[in-house]
VEXDREN-474824 format. One record per residue (C-alpha): x, y negated, z negated; residue in one letter; residue number from 1. Coordinates in pm, whole numbers, plus 50000, padded with zeros to 5 digits. Last residue first. Example, Ala and Ser with C-alpha at 12.3 -4.5 7.8 and 13.67 -1.06 7.14 Angstrom:
2
+-------+-------+-------+------+-----+
:     u :     v :     w : rest :  nr :
+-------+-------+-------+------+-----+
: 51367 : 50106 : 49286 :    s :   2 :
: 51230 : 50450 : 49220 :    a :   1 :
+-------+-------+-------+------+-----+
This chain:
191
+-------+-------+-------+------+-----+
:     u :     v :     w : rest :  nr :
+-------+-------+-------+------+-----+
: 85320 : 78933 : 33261 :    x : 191 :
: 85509 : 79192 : 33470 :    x : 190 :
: 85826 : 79111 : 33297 :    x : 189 :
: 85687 : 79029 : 32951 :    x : 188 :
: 85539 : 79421 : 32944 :    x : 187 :
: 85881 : 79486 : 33082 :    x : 186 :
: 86065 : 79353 : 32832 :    x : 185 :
: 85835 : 79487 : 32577 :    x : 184 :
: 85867 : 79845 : 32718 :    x : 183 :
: 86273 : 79786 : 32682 :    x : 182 :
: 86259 : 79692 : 32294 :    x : 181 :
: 85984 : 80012 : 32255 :    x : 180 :
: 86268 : 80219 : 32405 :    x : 179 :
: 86559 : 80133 : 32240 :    x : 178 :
: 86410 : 80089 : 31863 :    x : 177 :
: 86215 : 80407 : 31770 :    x : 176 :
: 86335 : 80618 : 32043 :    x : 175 :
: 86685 : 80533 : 32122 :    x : 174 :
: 86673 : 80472 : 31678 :    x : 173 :
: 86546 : 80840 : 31635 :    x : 172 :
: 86787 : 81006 : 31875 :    x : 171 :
: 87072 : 80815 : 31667 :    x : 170 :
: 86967 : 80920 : 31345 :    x : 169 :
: 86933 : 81301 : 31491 :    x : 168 :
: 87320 : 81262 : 31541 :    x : 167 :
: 87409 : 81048 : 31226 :    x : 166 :
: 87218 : 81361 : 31005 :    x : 165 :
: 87422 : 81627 : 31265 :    x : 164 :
: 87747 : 81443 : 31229 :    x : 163 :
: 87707 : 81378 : 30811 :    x : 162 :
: 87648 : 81792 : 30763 :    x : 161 :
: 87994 : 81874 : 30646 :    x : 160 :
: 88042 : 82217 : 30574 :    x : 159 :
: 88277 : 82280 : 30338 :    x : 158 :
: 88083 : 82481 : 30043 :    x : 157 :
: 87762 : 82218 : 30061 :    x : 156 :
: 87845 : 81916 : 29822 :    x : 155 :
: 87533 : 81696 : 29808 :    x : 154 :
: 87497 : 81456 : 30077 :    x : 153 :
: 87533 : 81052 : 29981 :    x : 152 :
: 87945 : 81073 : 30055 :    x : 151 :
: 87892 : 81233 : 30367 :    x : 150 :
: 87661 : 80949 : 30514 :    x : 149 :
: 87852 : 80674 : 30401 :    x : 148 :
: 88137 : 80862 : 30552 :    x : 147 :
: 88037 : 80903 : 30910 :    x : 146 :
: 87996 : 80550 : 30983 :    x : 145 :
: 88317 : 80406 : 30899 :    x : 144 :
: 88472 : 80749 : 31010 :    x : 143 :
: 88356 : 80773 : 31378 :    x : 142 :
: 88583 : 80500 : 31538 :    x : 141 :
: 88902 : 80573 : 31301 :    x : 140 :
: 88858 : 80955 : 31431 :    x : 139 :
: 88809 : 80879 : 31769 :    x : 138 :
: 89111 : 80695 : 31778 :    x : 137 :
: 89304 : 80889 : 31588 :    x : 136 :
: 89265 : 81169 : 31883 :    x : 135 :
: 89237 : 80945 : 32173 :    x : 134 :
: 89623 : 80930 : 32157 :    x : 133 :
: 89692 : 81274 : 32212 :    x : 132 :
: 89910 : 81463 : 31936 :    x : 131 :
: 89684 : 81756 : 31896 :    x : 130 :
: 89532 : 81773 : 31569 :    x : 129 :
: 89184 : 81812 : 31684 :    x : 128 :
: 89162 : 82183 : 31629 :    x : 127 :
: 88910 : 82424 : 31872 :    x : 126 :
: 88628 : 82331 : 31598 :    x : 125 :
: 88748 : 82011 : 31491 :    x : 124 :
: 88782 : 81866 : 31793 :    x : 123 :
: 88394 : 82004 : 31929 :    x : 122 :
: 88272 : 81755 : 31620 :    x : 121 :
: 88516 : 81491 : 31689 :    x : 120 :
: 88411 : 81515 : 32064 :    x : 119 :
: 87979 : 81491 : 31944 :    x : 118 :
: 88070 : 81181 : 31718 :    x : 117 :
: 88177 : 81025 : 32041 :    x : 116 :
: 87922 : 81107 : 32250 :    x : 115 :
: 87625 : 80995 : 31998 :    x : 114 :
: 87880 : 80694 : 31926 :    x : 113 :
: 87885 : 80589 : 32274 :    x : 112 :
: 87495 : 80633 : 32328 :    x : 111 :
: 87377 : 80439 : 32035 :    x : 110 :
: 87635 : 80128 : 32133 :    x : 109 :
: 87509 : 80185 : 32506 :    x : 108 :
: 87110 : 80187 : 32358 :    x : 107 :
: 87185 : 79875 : 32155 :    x : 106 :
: 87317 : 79722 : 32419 :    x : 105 :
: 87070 : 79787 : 32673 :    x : 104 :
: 86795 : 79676 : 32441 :    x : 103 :
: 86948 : 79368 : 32349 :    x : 102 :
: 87006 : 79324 : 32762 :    x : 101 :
: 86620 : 79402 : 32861 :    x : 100 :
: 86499 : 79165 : 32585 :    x :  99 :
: 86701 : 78864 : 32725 :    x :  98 :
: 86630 : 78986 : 33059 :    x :  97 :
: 86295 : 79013 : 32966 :    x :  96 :
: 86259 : 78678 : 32782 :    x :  95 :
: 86432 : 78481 : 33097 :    x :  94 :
: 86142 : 78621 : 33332 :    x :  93 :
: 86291 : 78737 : 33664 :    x :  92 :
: 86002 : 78848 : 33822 :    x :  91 :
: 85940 : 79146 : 33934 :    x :  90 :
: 86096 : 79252 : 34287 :    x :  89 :
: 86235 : 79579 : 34141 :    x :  88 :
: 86562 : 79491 : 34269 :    x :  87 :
: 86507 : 79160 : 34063 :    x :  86 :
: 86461 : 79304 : 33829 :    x :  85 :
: 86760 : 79554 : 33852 :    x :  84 :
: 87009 : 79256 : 33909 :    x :  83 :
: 86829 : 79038 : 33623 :    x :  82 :
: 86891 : 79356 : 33358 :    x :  81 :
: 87270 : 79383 : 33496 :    x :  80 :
: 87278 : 79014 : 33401 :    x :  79 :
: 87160 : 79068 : 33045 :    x :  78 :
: 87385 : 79378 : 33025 :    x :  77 :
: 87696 : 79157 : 33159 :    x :  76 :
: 87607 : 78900 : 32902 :    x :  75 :
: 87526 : 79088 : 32582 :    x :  74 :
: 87884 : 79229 : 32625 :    x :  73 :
: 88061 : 78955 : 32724 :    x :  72 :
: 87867 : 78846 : 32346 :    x :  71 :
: 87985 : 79156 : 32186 :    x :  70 :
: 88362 : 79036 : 32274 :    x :  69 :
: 88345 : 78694 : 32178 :    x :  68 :
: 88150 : 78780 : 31860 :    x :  67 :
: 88472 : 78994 : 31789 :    x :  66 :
: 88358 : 79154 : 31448 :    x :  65 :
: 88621 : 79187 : 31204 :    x :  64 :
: 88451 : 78899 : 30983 :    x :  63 :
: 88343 : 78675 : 31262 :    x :  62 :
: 88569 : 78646 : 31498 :    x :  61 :
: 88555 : 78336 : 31652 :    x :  60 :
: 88324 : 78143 : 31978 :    x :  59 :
: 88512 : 77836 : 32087 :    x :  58 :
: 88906 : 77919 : 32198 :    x :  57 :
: 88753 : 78314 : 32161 :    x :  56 :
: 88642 : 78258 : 32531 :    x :  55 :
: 88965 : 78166 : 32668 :    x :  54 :
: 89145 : 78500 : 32509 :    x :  53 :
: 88829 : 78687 : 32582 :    x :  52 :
: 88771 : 78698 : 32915 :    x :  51 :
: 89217 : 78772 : 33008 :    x :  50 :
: 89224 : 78968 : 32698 :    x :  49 :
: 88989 : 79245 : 32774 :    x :  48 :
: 89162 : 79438 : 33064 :    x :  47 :
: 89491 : 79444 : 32849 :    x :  46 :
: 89343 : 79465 : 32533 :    x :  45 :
: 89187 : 79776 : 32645 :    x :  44 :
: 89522 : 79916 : 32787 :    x :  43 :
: 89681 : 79817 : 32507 :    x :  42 :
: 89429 : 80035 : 32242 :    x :  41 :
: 89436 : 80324 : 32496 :    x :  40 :
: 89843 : 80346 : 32442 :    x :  39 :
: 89792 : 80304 : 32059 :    x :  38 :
: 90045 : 80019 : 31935 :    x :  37 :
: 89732 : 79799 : 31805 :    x :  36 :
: 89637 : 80094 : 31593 :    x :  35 :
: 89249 : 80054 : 31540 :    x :  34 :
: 89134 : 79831 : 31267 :    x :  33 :
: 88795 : 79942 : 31238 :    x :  32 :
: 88601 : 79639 : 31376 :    x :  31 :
: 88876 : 79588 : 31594 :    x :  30 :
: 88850 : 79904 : 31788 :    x :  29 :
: 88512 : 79843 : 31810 :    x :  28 :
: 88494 : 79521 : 31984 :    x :  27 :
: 88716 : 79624 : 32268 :    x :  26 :
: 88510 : 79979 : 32325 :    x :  25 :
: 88210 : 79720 : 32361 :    x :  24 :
: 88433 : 79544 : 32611 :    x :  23 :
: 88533 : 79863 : 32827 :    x :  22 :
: 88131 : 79984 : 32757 :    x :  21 :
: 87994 : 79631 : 32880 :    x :  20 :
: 88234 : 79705 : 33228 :    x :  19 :
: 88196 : 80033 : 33271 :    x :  18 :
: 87781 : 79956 : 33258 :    x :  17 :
: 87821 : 79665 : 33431 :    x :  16 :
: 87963 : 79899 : 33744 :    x :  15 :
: 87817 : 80193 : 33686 :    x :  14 :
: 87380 : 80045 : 33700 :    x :  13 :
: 87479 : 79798 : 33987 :    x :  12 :
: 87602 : 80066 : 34189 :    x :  11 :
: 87281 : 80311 : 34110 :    x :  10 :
: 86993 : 80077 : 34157 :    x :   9 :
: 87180 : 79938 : 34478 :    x :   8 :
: 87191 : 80277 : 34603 :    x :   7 :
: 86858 : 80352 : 34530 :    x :   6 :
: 86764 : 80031 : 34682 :    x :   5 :
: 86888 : 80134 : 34954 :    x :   4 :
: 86749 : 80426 : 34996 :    x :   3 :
: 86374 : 80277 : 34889 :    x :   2 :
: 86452 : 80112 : 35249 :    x :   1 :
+-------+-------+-------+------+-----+
């Protein structure tokens, strides 16, 4: 039986995960401004607008943040956390799952950008000025939070240091805020 609940485990764990990263992707791309004519850009939309078009009639942007968007996202984690609770056979405490889905936002937000600052990295080693759409993307998603961190370093003769720094930021906040968010979830979980 563990088998099965392997497999549940597992299923449960892609599926809202594809789905919270497709809407998290969504929220992005407006927070910098992405090019709405981008091929990836319209394909988002596309998947995104038919939850968020209703949704947005009574939760708005706020700023250029799509609280619409980070909410579906809050959501599906929330209800991925119930699924694998329940799985678990401990109860389904409304705190956890609340806890459970901050922290599994927060660690797919930390995640994405780890991942994606590591591809603009490799890109400009083997030359990222191929004409693939991803390409601007990637850099208009890493920028905002690239360049506060470039502009406090010290010139160093062309190397720019801000990926590494943002890097080992990252693996400090899945350990210093990710992890201690999830063991109080389950810690209010088991009781």
């Amino acid at each position: 039986m563990p088998y099965l609940t392997d497999a549940a485990t597992l299923l449960i764990d892609i599926l809202f995960g594809v789905v919270a990263l497709i809407f998290v992707l969504r929220v992005l791309l407006q927070w910098v401004g992405a090019n709405f004519h981008n091929p990836i850009c319209q394909g988002l939309y596309r998947l995104t607008n038919p939850v968020l078009v209703p949704l947005r009639r009574w939760i708005k942007p706020w700023r250029r943040i799509d609280l619409a968007g980070a909410l579906v996202v809050l959501l599906a984690l929330m209800l991925k956390a119930a699924l694998l609770l329940g799985l678990a056979r401990l109860p389904l405490a409304p705190l956890a799952i609340v806890l459970l889905g901050l922290a599994e936002t927060l660690g797919l937000l930390l995640t994405l950008y780890f991942w994606l600052v590591l591809a603009r990295v490799i890109l400009s080693w083997v030359g990222g000025g191929s004409g693939h759409p991803v390409v601007p993307l990637l850099m208009q998603l890493t920028e905002p939070v690239l360049r506060p961190i470039r502009r406090a370093l010290p010139a160093l003769g062309g190397f720019d240091l801000s990926p590494l720094l943002f890097t080992l930021a990252i693996l400090l906040a899945r350990i210093l805020l990710v992890a201690p968010l999830r063991d109080l979830a389950v810690k209010v979980a088991v009781g």
